[in-house]
MARNUSE-266282 format. One line per 4 residues: number of its first residue (from 1); their letters; for each residue x, y, z of N, C-alpha, C. Coordinates in pm, whole numbers. Layout:
! MARNUSE-266282
NUM	A	X Y Z X Y Z X Y Z | ...;
! end
This chain:
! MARNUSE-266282
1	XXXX	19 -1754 171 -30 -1738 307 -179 -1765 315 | -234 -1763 214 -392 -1820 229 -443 -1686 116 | -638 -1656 89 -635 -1633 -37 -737 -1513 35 | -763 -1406 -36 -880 -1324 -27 -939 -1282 -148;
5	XXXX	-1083 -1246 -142 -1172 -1224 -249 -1146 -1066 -322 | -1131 -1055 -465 -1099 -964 -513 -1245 -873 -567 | -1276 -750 -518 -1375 -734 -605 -1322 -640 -690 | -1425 -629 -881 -1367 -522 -948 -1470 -433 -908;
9	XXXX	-1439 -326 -1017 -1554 -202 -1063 -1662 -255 -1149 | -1683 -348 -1223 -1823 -398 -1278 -1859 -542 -1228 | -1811 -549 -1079 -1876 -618 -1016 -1877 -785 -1020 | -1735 -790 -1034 -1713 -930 -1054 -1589 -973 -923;
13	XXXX	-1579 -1102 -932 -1536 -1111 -763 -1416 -1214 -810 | -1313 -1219 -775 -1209 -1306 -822 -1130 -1388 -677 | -1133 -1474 -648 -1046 -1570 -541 -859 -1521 -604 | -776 -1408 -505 -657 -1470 -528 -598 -1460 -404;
17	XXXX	-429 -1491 -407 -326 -1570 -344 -302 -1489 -254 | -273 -1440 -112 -207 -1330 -82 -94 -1440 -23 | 32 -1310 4 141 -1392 53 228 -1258 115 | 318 -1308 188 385 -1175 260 499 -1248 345;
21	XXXX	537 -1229 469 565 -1034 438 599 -998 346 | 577 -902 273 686 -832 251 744 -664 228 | 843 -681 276 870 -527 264 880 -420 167 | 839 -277 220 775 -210 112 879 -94 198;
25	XXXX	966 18 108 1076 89 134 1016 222 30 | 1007 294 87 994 412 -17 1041 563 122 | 1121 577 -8 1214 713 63 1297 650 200 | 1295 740 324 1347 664 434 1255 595 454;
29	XXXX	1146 563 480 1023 555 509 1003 346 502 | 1021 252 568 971 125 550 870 40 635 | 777 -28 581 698 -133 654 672 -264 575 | 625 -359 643 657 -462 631 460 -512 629;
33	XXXX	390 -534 493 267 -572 490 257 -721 364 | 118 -758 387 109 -864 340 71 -822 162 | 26 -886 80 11 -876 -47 -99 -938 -109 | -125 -883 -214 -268 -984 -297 -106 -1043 -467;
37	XXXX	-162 -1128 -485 -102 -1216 -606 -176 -1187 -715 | -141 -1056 -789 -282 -1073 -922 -160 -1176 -1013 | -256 -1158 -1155 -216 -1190 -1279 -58 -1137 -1305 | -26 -1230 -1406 96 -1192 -1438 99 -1023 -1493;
41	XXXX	-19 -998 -1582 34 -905 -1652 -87 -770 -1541 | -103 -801 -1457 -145 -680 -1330 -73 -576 -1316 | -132 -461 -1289 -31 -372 -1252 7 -319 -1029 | 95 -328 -1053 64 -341 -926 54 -189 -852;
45	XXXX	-35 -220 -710 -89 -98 -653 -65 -85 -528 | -28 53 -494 -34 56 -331 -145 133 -284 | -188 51 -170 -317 95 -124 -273 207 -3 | -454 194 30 -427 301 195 -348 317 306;
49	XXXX	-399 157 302 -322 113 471 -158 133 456 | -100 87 346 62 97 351 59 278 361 | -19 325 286 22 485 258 2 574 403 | -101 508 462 -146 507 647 -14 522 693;
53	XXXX	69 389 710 185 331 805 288 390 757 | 291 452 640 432 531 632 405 638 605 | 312 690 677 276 816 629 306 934 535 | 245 834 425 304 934 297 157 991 227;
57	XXXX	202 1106 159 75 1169 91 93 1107 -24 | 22 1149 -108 11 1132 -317 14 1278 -329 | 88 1329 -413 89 1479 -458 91 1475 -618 | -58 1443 -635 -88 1468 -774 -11 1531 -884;
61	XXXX	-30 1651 -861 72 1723 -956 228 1692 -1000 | 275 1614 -898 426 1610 -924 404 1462 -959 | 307 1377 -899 287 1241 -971 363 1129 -908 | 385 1171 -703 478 1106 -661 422 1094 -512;
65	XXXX	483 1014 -427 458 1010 -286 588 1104 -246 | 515 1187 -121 566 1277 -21 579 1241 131 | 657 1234 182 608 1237 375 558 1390 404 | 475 1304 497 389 1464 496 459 1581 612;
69	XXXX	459 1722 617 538 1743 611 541 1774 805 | 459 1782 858 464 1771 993 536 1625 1051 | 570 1537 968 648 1407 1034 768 1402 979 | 872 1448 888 980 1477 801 1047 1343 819;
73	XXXX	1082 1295 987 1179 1200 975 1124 1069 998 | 1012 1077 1092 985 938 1109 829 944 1121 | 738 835 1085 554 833 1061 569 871 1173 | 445 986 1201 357 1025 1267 205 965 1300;
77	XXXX	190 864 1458 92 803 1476 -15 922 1553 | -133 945 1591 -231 1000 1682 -278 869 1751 | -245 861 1857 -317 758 1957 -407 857 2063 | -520 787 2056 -608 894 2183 -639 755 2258;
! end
């Protein structure tokens, strides 16, 4: 789909691939976002914005994503 600039932690900047849609399903919970293309041997990561749109927490301790618990069945938006 065209490319965006990668930056690391010691400050080096890498050109890669993004491409999409594609869909991302965890628990009931699905949305449909675009992607970065690392290296073969990358590990891959989910960022904010997906964790935003399906409103899921990180619960450290158990080492897993949660829906949080005021939205149980379906994301919870705040529009003002």
């Amino acid at each position: 789909r065209g490319k965006s600039v990668v930056s690391f932690a010691d400050d080096r900047k890498v050109e890669w691939e993004t491409a999409g849609p594609v869909t991302v399903r965890i628990g009931n919970r699905t949305g449909v976002f675009e992607c970065l293309v690392g290296p073969p041997t990358c590990e891959p990561l989910l960022g904010q914005i997906p964790l935003e749109r399906l409103d899921l927490l990180v619960d450290p301790l158990q080492r897993q994503l949660v829906v949080r618990p005021e939205s149980p069945i379906y994301p919870l938006y705040s529009v003002k």
